[in-house]
Phi, psi and omega in degrees: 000150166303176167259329166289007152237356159266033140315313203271327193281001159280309221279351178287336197274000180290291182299347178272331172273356182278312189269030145269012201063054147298082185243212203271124175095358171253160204255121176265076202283153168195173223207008149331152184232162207309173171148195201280310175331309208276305180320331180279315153330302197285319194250359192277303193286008150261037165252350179262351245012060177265168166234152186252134175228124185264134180254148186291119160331314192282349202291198183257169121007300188281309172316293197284340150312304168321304159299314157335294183287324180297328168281350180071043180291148159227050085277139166238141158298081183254345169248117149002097192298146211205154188126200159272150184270133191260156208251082177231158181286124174271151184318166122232031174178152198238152188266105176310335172283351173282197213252147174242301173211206217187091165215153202277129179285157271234326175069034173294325217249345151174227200291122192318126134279160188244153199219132187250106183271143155253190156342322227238323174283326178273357195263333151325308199284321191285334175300311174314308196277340203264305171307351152283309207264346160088125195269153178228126200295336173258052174294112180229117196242110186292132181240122177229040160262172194269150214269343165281352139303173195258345173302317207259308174321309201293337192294307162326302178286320187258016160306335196247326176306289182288319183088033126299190192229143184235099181264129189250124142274130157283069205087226130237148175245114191301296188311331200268340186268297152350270167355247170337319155315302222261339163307338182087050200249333202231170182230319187223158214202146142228137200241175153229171166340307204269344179291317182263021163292283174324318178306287207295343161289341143320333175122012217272144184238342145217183181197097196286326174291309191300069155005322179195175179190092175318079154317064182229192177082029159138181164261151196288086173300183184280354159274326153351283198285309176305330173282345217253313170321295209278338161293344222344081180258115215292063189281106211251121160297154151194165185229144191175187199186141170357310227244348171248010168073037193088239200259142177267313191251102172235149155276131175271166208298309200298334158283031197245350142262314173296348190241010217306166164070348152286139183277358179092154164269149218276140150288162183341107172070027175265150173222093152266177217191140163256140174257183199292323185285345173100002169256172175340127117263143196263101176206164185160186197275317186304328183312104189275174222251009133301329173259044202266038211295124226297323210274329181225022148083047177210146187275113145282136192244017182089331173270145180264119185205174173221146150293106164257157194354305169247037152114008204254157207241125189226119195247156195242034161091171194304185179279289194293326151000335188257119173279119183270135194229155205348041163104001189229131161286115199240130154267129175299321213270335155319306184294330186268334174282316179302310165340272179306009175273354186285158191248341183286043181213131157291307185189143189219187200203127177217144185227170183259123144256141170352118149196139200303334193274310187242040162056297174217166167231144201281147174199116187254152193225120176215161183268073188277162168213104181104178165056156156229186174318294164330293174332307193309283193321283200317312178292332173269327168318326206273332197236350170228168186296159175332286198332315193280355192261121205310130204290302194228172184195114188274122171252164209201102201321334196182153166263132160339059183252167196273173173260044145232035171116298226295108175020120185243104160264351143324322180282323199269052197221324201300000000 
């Protein structure tokens, strides 16, 4: 569709949402699935001064009540709007510091929260991304993330931001995502890991339009990053998160091998900061100014990371990420890089579980091809201290993730 008809068609679902009493300052949630609907929804209600809160599709009955109430919506959207139109003046300019929308974070680490973006944060984010990656007017940029993440939501916005074009999948599809690369139909893509697995066990052998490819929602491995070299398939790790309207850090395509294993230097009007504890810190226009901390202006984030000589960002997994075992600090993420450096290892996950002797013990959970265990352990014997090398190790058809890629290393504790 044009943008002069999903123009028309906000502004029809605008007046629709008006005479259900929809006005300035409330919040509409919805559970639409990708499509013309949900794209229209999304440009309609800053046209009242609503906000929008996308709810995860996947939750339960209960669960998605539980949001329902926590945002104060006051409608949710599950059908395509339809009805009388209420005869009211629609916006044409927006307060940018006011609220666009209301999402909820992914909740690897427990109960979803919800983080209030404004005006002013998603129009940050999409310039930041549009100074790495450069916009190109026949630009077409594939979203097959879910659109109640802030990945897939920003790909909407900032498609409408460049006046560019936007393919919404209604979920992934390897093949059907495969296709397209190789037919030349997209120029920029954002994946996650377990997507462009699936990609390259399809079969994928070129993709002559494409240009860039995000990478985010955990780390790459390393045979990845190596198929992505050797294909040259233009695959930029980054890194970002909710509470910053997506991404902060991308590598740009002349780096994405020479920088392999890095998340990039922070983009346009991004400021990290490392603390004394080794995390993240955040601030910038893209921030929303709810995840703010009152006492020094900066989004903790929860992530454990470094800055290196040149500026480049490199992250080692959450803070709580570390198991402590007879008094010695194990990062899972140290323990999950080495593992995958093994090549009879797809992708592995390692957690502290319980033990009376040793408080917790290292226990890796892996996706194998090939190999046994023995093997594993003897590969890790070579490269890490005693303490680190996990006591036990489970293969396991597939890891937990959220539907945005991202890790549950929760579920594996249970």
């Amino acid at each position: 569709m044009s943008y002069a008809e999903l123009a028309a068609g906000a502004a029809r679902a605008a007046r629709r949402l008006a005479a259900l009493g929809v006005g300035e300052g409330e919040r509409v949630a919805t559970t639409l699935p990708p499509g013309a609907a949900f794209a229209e929804l999304v440009h309609a209600l800053p046209l009242l001064g609503a906000s929008l809160v996308p709810l995860n599709t996947r939750l339960t009955d209960t669960e998605r009540r539980w949001q329902l109430e926590d945002c104060g919506a006051r409608l949710s959207v599950s059908e395509p709007l339809d009805g009388d139109e209420a005869d009211v003046a629609l916006r044409d300019q927006v307060d940018p510091d006011t609220e666009h929308s209301v999402i909820y974070t992914s909740g690897t680490t427990g109960t979803p929260s919800a983080v209030s973006l404004t005006h002013r944060n998603h129009t940050a984010s999409a310039l930041a991304s549009a100074w790495n990656l450069g916009v190109h007017p026949d630009d077409r940029w594939l979203c097959v993330l879910p659109l109640f993440h802030v990945g897939g939501l920003a790909i909407l916005l900032r498609s409408a931001i460049y006046g560019t074009t936007a393919v919404i999948h209604d979920g992934f599809d390897a093949e059907r995502v495969r296709s397209a690369f190789e037919r030349g139909e997209i120029t920029v893509a954002s994946l996650v890991p377990t997507m462009l697995r699936r990609l390259v066990d399809a079969g994928l052998g070129r993709a002559p339009a494409l240009r860039a490819v995000l990478l985010g929602g955990g780390p790459v491995p390393r045979d990845l990053l190596e198929w992505s070299a050797g294909h040259d398939f233009p695959a930029l790790q980054t890194y970002g998160m909710t509470q910053t309207s997506s991404q902060i850090a991308t590598l740009t395509a002349g780096e994405a091998v020479r920088r392999s294993g890095s998340a990039g230097r922070p983009l346009l009007g991004v400021e990290l900061s490392i603390s004394g504890e080794g995390e993240i810190l955040v601030r910038g226009p893209m921030v929303s100014p709810g995840a703010l901390a009152q006492t020094d202006g900066w989004l903790h984030t929860g992530d454990r990371g470094r800055l290196d000589r040149d500026g480049y960002l490199w992250v080692e997994g959450r803070l709580k990420d570390v198991i402590v075992t007879g008094g010695e600090n194990v990062a899972c993420a140290e323990v999950e890089r080495v593992l995958e450096e093994h090549p009879a290892v797809i992708e592995a996950a390692v957690v502290g579980l319980p033990d009376p002797e040793w408080g917790e013990v290292v226990t890796a959970f892996v996706v194998m091809n090939g190999g046994t265990g023995d093997d594993l352990i003897a590969h890790c014997r070579e490269r890490l201290a005693g303490y680190k090398v996990p006591r036990a190790l489970h293969a396991v058809d597939a890891l937990p993730r959220n539907a945005a890629g991202k890790l549950l290393r929760r579920e594996l504790v249970k």
